[in-house]
C-alpha positions in Angstrom: -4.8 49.3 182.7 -7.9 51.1 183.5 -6.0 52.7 186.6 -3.4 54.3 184.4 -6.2 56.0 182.0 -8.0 57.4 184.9 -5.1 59.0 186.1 -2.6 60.5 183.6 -5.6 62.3 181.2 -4.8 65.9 182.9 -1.3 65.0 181.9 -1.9 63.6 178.2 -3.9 66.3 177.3 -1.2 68.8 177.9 1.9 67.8 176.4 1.1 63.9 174.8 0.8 66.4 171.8 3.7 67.6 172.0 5.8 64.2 172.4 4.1 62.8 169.1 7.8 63.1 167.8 10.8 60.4 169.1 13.2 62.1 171.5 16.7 61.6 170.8 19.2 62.7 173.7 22.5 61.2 172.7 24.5 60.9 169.5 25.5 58.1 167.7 29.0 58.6 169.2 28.1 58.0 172.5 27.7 54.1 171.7 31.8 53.9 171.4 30.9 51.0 168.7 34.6 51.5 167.2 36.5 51.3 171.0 33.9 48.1 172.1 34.9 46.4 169.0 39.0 46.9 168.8 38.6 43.9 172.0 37.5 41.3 168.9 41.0 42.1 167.5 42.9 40.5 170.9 44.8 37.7 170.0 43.1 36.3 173.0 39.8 36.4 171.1 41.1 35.2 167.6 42.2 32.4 169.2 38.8 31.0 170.9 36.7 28.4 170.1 33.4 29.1 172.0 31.9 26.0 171.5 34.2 23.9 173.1 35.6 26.8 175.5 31.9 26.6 176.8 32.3 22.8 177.3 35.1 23.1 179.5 33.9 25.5 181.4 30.5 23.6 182.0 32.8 20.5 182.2 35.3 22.4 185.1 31.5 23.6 187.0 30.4 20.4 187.2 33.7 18.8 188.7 34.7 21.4 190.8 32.1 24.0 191.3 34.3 26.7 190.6 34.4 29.1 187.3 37.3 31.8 186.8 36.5 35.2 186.1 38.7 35.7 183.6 37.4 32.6 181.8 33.7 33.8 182.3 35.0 37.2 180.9 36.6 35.7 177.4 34.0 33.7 177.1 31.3 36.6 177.2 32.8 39.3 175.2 33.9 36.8 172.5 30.4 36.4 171.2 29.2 38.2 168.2 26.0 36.8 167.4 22.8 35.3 169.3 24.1 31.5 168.8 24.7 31.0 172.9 22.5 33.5 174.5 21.4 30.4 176.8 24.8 29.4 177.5 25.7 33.2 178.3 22.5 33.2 180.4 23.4 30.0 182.2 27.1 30.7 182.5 26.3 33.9 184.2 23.8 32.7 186.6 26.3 29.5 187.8 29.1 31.7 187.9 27.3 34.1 190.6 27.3 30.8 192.4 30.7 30.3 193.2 33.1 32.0 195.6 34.5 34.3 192.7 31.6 36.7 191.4 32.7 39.3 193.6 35.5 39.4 191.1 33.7 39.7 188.3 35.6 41.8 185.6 34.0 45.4 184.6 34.3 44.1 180.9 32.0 41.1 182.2 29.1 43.4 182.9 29.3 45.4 179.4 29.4 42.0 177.1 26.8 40.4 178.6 24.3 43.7 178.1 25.2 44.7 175.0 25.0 41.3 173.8 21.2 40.8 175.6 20.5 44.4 174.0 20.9 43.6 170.4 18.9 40.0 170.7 17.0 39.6 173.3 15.8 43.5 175.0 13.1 42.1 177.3 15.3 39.2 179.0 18.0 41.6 179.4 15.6 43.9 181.5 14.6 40.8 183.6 18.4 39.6 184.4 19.5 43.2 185.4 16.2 43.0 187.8 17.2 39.3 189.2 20.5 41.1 190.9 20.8 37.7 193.9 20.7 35.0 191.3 22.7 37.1 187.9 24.9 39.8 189.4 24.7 42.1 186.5 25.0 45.5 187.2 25.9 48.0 184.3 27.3 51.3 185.6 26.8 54.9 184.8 27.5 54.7 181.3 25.5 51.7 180.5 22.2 53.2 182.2 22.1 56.1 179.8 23.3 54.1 177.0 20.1 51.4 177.7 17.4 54.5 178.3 18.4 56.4 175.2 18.1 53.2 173.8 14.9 52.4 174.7 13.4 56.0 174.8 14.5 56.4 170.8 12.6 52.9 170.1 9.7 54.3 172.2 9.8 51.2 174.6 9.2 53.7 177.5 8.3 50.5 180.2 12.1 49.0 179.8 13.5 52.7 180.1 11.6 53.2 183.7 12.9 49.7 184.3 16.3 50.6 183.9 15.6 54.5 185.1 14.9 52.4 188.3 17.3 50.6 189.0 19.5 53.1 190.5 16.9 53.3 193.4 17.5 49.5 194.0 20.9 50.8 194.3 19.9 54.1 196.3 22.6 55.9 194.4 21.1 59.2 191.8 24.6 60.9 191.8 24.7 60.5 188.6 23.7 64.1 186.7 23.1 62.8 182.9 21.8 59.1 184.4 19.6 60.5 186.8 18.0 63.2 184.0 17.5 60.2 181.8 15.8 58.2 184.6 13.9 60.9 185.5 12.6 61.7 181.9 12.2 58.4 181.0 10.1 57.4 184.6 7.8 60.1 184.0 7.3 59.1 180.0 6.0 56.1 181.6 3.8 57.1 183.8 1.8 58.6 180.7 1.2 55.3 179.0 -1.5 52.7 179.4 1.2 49.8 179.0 1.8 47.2 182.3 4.9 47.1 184.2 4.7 42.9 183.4 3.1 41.4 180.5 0.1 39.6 181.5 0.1 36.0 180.7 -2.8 33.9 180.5 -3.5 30.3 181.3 -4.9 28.4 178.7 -7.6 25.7 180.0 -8.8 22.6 178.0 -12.6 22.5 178.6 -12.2 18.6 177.7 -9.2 18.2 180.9 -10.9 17.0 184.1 -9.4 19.2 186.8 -7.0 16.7 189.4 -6.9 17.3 192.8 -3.0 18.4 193.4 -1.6 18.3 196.6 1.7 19.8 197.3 3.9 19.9 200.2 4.1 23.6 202.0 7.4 24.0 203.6 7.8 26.0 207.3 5.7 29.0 206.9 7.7 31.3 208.7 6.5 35.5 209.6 6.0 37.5 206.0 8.9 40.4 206.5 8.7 43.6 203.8 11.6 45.4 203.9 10.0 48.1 201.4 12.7 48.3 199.3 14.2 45.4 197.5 10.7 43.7 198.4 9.2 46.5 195.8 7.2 44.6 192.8 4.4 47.0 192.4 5.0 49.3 189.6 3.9 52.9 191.3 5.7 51.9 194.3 9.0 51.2 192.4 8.6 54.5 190.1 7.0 56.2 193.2 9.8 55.9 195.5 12.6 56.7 192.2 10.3 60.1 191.8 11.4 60.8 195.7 15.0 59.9 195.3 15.8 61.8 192.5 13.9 65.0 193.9 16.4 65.2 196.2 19.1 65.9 193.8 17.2 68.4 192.0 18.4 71.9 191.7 14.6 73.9 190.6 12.2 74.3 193.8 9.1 73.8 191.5 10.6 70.7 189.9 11.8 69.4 193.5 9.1 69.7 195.0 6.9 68.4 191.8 8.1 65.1 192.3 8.5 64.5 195.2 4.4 65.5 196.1 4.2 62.6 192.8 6.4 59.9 194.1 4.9 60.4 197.5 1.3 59.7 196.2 2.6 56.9 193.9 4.1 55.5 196.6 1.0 55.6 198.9 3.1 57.3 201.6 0.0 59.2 202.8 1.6 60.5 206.1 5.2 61.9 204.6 2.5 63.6 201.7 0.7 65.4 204.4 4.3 66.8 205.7 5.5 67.4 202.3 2.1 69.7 201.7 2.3 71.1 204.8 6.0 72.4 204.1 4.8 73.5 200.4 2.1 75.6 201.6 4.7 76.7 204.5 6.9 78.2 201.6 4.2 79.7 199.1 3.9 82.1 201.8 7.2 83.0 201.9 8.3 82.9 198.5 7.7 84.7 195.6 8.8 82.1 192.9 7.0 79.3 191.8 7.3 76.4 194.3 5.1 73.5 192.0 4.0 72.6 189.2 -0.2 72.8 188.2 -0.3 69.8 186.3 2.0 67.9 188.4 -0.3 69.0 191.4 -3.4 67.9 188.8 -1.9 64.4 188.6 -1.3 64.1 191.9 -4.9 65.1 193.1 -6.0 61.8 190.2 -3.9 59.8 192.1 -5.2 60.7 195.5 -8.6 60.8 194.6 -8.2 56.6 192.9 -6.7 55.2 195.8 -8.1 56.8 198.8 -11.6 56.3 197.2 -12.6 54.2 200.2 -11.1 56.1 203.0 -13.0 59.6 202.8 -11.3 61.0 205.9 -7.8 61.1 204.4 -9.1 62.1 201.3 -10.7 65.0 203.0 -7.5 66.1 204.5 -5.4 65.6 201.7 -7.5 67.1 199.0 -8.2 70.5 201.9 -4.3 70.5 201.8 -4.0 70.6 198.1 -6.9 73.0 198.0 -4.6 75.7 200.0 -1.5 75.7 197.8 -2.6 79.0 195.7 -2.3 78.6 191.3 -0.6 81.9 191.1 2.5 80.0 193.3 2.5 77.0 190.4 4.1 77.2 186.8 2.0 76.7 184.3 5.0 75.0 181.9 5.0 71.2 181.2 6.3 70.0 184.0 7.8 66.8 181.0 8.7 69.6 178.8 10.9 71.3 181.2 12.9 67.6 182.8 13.5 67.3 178.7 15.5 70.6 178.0 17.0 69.4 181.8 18.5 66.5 179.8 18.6 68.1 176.7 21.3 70.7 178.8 22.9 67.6 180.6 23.7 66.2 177.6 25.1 68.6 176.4 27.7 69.3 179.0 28.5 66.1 179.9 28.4 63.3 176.5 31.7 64.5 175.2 33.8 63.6 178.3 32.1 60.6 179.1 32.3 59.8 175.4 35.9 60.3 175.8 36.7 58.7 179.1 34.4 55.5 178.5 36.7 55.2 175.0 40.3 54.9 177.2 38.3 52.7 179.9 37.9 50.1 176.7 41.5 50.5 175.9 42.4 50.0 179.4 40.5 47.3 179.9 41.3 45.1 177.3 45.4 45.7 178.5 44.1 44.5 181.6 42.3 40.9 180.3 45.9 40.5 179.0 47.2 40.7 182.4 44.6 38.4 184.2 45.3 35.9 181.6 48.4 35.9 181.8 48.4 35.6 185.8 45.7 32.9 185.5 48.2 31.0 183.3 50.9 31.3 185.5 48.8 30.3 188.5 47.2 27.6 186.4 51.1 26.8 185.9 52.0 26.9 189.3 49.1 24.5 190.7 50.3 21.9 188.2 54.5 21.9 188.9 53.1 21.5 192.5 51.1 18.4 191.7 54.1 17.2 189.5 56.0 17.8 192.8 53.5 16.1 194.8 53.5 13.1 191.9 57.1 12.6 192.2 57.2 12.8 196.3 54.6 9.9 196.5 56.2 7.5 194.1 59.7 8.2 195.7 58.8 7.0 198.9 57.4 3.8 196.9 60.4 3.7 195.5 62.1 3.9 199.2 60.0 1.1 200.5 61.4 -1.3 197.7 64.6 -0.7 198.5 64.4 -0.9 201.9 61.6 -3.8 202.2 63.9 -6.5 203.7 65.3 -3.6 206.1 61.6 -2.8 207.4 59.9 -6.1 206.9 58.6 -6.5 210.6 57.2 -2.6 210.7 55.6 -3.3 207.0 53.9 -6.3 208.0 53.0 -5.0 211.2 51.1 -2.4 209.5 49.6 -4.7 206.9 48.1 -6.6 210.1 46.1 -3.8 211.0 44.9 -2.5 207.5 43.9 -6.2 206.6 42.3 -5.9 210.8 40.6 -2.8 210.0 38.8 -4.3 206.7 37.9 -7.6 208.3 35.9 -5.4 210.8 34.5 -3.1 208.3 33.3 -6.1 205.9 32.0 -7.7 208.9 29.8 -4.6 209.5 29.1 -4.7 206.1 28.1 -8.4 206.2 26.1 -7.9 209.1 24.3 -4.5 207.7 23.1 -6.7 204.3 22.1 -9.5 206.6 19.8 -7.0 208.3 18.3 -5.5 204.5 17.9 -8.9 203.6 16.2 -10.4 206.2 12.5 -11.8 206.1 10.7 -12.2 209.4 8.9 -15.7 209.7 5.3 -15.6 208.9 3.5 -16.0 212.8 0.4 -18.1 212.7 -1.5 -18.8 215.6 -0.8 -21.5 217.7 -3.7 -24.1 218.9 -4.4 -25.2 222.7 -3.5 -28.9 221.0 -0.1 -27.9 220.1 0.6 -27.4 223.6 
């Protein structure tokens, strides 16, 4: 806590003011409420009972270990309240078990987070974060659907969380997602709130404290892959600042963040380079190549985390010294990422407004199609156990009627099944002698018992 008010004063003092007001990016419209809720009037869906589809389908897991995706995917968009969140939850974790989540149907993904969205915001965050043991991953359209949800009810800590994933995912193509992200990363960054509630541990005074011991499993050699690894919060935002800088179109703004996401990062040696390259090009440029209060926040940072190592706090702080004020624009650097969006929005809601509308059409033709091919596979497993039924009692059938025929074969043959489980039950026999038995209890024996 204390960390974040150190460091983001230069920037709250600037333009906090100025963000007082909510910021609203997209319409109303861009929700496609109408298109999301024509699925509700399949016949598919009018005819489900989710209570006891859900017992069938936790019934089939149990048995077989196996869950459809179709199945998961009716079972998911049919819900229009908060009355099986857990069940959803649960369904969706045991379902990335099985050998079928890489099928998981596109519709999947949207029920389940628009569902979590309207009950339960802060467990949807988590699940879309737990990628190995959920497997929910919304696309384009969901990720600036969730931030604009989140910015407009000021919630800017889920925002960055979803502004973030994308890194996880290493993919910022996305022009009107990656503004959002952007925006909505570096709205964070301006608050005093944690990346993780902090929960406390309540201890009785009155409790004696027990000695536990528990059992500690092969330690084998700690491996950080700096990446999906990440869990601290200025590393995570950090290394999204550096991603997204290099899709960036303005010089100033480009190279803003990435000298930010650098420091966040604690990337100390690729900060160096980075200022080295930025002082490089003040000399040769006459526009402005950085922002002064992004270079301000940056020096905070620098300043709080290299506090104990004064010779790379000399170097970078003589390298920030050099890049000149005149070369740095003295605009908001917040201010100007928020008319970015403002201008992404702009050119780019209406189509995907439009082309997320006939993907919810499309979709729901195509639930009608796996359902119908899961029926007719469904169909087909079960003539080909009828099939399998009939063969077997045929050939009982066959052995009646030609008993006296192949008496001598048949009885041979009932020789050595009734050989086999004499053997077997005297393995047995000899196995529960073995459980059961008692040794003698030894005494001593005298010299005059000799």
């Amino acid at each position: 806590m204390s960390y974040f008010r150190i460091i983001v004063n230069p920037l709250l003092n600037r333009s906090i003011v100025r963000l007082a007001s909510k910021r609203y990016f997209l319409s109303n419209a861009f929700e496609c409420k109408d298109a999301w809720s024509n699925r509700l009037n399949q016949p598919i869906f009018k005819k489900v009972n989710v209570e006891s589809m859900y017992y069938e389908l936790d019934s089939q897991y149990k048995k077989s270990k196996v869950l459809v995706p179709i199945d998961v995917d009716i079972f998911i968009n049919s819900q229009i309240d908060d009355t099986f969140l857990i069940e959803v939850e649960e369904l969706a974790y045991r379902f990335r078990l099985t050998g079928f989540a890489h099928n998981t149907l596109p519709s999947t993904h949207h029920g389940f987070i628009r569902l979590f969205f309207n009950y339960k915001k802060d467990d949807l965050v988590r699940i879309l974060h737990d990628r190995l043991n959920y497997g929910i991953f919304p696309d384009e359209y969901l990720l600036c659907y969730l931030i604009d949800k989140f910015l407009k009810a000021e919630d800017y800590r889920n925002a960055a969380k979803v502004g973030t994933l994308q890194m996880f995912q290493e993919d910022y193509s996305h022009t009107l997602n990656r503004n959002l992200s952007l925006y909505a990363i570096h709205r964070y960054l301006l608050t005093e709130v944690p990346w993780e509630d902090i929960v406390e541990e309540k201890k009785d005074d009155d409790e004696e404290e027990e000695e536990v011991k528990v059992r500690v499993g092969y330690v084998r050699n700690p491996y950080f892959d700096d990446h999906f690894d990440l869990e601290d919060a200025q590393h995570i935002c950090g290394k999204s600042l550096v991603m997204i800088s290099n899709h960036l179109d303005s010089i100033a703004m480009k190279n803003s963040y990435k000298v930010l996401g650098l420091a966040l990062y604690n990337k100390w040696e690729k900060l160096i380079d980075e200022l080295n390259r930025v002082i490089d090009l003040q000399k040769n440029s006459e526009d402005c190549i950085l922002y002064k209060d992004a270079l301000d926040f940056a020096s905070k940072i620098i300043a709080e985390k290299l506090k104990d190592d004064g010779p790379l706090l000399d170097k970078l702080t003589n390298l920030i010294s050099q890049i000149k004020e005149e070369k740095c624009s003295k605009n908001s650097l917040l201010s100007d990422v928020e008319n970015l969006t403002k201008e992404s929005v702009n050119v780019h809601e209406a189509d995907i407004i439009n082309s997320q509308n006939k993907l919810y059409e499309e979709w729901d033709d195509f639930r009608e199609n796996e359902l119908k091919t899961h029926l007719a596979e469904l169909q087909r497993k079960n003539r080909l156990a009828e099939i399998a039924r009939k063969k077997v009692e045929l050939e009982h059938k066959e052995q009646l009627l030609h008993f006296f025929d192949n008496e001598l074969e048949i009885n041979r043959v009932c020789e050595k099944k009734e050989d086999i489980l004499r053997k077997r039950a005297k393995h047995q026999s000899i196995d529960e002698k073995e459980k059961e038995y008692i040794p003698p209890e030894i005494k001593k024996r005298g010299v005059d018992q000799d």
